[in-house]
C-alpha positions in Angstrom: 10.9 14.0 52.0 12.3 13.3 48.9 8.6 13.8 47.1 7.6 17.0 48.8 11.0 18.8 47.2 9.9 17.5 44.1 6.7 18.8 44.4 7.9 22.2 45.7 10.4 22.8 43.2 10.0 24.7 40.7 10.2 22.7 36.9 11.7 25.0 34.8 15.1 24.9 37.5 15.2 21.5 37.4 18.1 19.2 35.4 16.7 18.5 31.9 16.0 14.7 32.2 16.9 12.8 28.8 14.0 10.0 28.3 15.6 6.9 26.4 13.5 5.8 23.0 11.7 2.9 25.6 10.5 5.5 27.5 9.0 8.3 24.4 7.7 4.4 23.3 5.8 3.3 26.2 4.2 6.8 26.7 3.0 6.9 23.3 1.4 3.4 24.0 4.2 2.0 21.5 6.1 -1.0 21.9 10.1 -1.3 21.1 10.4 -4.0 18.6 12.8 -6.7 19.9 14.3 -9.3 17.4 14.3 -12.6 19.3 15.0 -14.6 16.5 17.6 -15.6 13.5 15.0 -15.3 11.2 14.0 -12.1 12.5 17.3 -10.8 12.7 17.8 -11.8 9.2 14.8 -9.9 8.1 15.9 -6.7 9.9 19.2 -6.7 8.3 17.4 -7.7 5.1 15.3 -4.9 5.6 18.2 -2.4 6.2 19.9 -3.2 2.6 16.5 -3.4 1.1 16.2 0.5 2.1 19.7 1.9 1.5 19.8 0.1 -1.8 16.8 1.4 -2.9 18.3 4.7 -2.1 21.1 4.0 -4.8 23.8 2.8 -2.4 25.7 -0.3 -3.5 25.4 -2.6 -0.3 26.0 -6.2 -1.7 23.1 -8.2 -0.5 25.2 -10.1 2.1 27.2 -7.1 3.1 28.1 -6.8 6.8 25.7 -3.8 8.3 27.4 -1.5 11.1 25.6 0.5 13.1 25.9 3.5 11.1 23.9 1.7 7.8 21.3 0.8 10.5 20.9 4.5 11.2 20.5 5.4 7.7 18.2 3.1 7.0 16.5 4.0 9.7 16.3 7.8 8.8 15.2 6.9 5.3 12.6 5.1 7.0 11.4 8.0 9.1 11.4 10.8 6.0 9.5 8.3 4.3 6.8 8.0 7.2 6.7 11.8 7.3 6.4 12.4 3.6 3.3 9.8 3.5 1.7 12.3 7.0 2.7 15.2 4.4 1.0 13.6 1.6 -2.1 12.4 3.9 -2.4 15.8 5.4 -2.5 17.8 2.1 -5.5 14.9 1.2 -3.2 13.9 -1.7 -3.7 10.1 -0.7 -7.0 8.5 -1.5 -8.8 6.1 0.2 -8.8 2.4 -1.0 -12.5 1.4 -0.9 -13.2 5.1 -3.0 -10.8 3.9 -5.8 -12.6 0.4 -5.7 -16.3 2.0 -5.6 -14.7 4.2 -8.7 -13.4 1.4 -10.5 -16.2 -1.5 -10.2 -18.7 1.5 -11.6 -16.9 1.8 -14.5 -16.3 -1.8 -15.1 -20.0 -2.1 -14.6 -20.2 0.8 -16.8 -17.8 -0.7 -19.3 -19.3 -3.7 -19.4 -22.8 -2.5 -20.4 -21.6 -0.6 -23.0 -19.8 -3.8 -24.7 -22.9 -5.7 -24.1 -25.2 -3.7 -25.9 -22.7 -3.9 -29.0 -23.7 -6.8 -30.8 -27.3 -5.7 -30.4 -26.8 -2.2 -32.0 -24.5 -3.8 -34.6 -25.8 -7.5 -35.5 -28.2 -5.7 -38.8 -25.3 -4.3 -40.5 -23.1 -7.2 -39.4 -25.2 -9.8 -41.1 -26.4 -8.2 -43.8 -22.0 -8.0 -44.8 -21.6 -11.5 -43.9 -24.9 -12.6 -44.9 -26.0 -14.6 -42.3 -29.5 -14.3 -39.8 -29.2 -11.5 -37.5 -30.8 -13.9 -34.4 -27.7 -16.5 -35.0 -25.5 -13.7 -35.3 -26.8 -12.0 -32.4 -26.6 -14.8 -30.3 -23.2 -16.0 -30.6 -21.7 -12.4 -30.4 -23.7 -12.1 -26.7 -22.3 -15.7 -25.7 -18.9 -14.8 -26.7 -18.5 -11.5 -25.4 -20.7 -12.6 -22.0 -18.1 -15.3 -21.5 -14.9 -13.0 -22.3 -16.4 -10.1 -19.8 -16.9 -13.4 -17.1 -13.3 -14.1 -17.1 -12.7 -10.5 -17.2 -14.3 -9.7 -13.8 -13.6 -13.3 -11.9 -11.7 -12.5 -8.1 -8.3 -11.9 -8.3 -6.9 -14.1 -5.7 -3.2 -12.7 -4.7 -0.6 -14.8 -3.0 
């Protein structure tokens, strides 16, 4: 009975139904994060200060949070997330592996050009010094070769 009045009646007369943040979440395909630990209730709280002190507030680091810091943190949080949409929307964001295509170019770039130097430069070089151009040639291309290895080894991060 109960499901043909419901599919009878009209929506827009119905009571507005207030849908808790669990249920926008699971509808988006979201989980609520749940803290199940002391550790991860240390981080979240960690997490809270972090934000509101980045913000210029003067939280101490082991300052008691209320409910109300939580909330602020958590709206900082938010305007940050929709000021990075913003950003992405108005294509003002770039995309990592264009920035690294852009940047090993002109390292490669870069480095052939510092290459090439002792070559263009080793007649004048040794005629001041007044040593054999071949020598001289030689030792600049080993040094520089081995400064521009160390230059482009991996960067390993932590």
């Amino acid at each position: 009975m109960r499901t043909a009045l419901e599919a009878n009646t009209d929506p827009a007369r119905r009571k507005v139904v207030h849908r808790s943040p669990d249920d926008v979440n699971r509808e988006r395909g979201e989980r609520t994060p749940v803290v199940r630990t002391e550790d991860e209730a240390r981080a979240a709280v960690g997490l809270i200060i972090k934000v509101l002190r980045s913000e210029g507030s003067s939280v101490e680091e082991d300052a008691e949070v209320d409910f109300g810091m939580a909330r602020t943190a958590d709206t900082i949080l938010k305007a940050y997330e929709r000021d990075l949409k913003m950003a992405q929307r108005r294509k003002e964001l770039v995309p990592l592996t264009k920035v690294q295509e852009h940047v090993e170019k002109a390292f490669i770039g870069f480095r052939q050009v510092v290459q090439r130097l002792p070559t263009r430069h080793v007649a004048a070089i040794a005629a001041e010094v007044g040593c054999d151009p071949a020598i001289l040639d030689a030792a600049l291309s080993k040094a520089i070769a081995a400064e521009l290895d160390a230059l482009s080894s991996p960067v390993v991060r932590a």
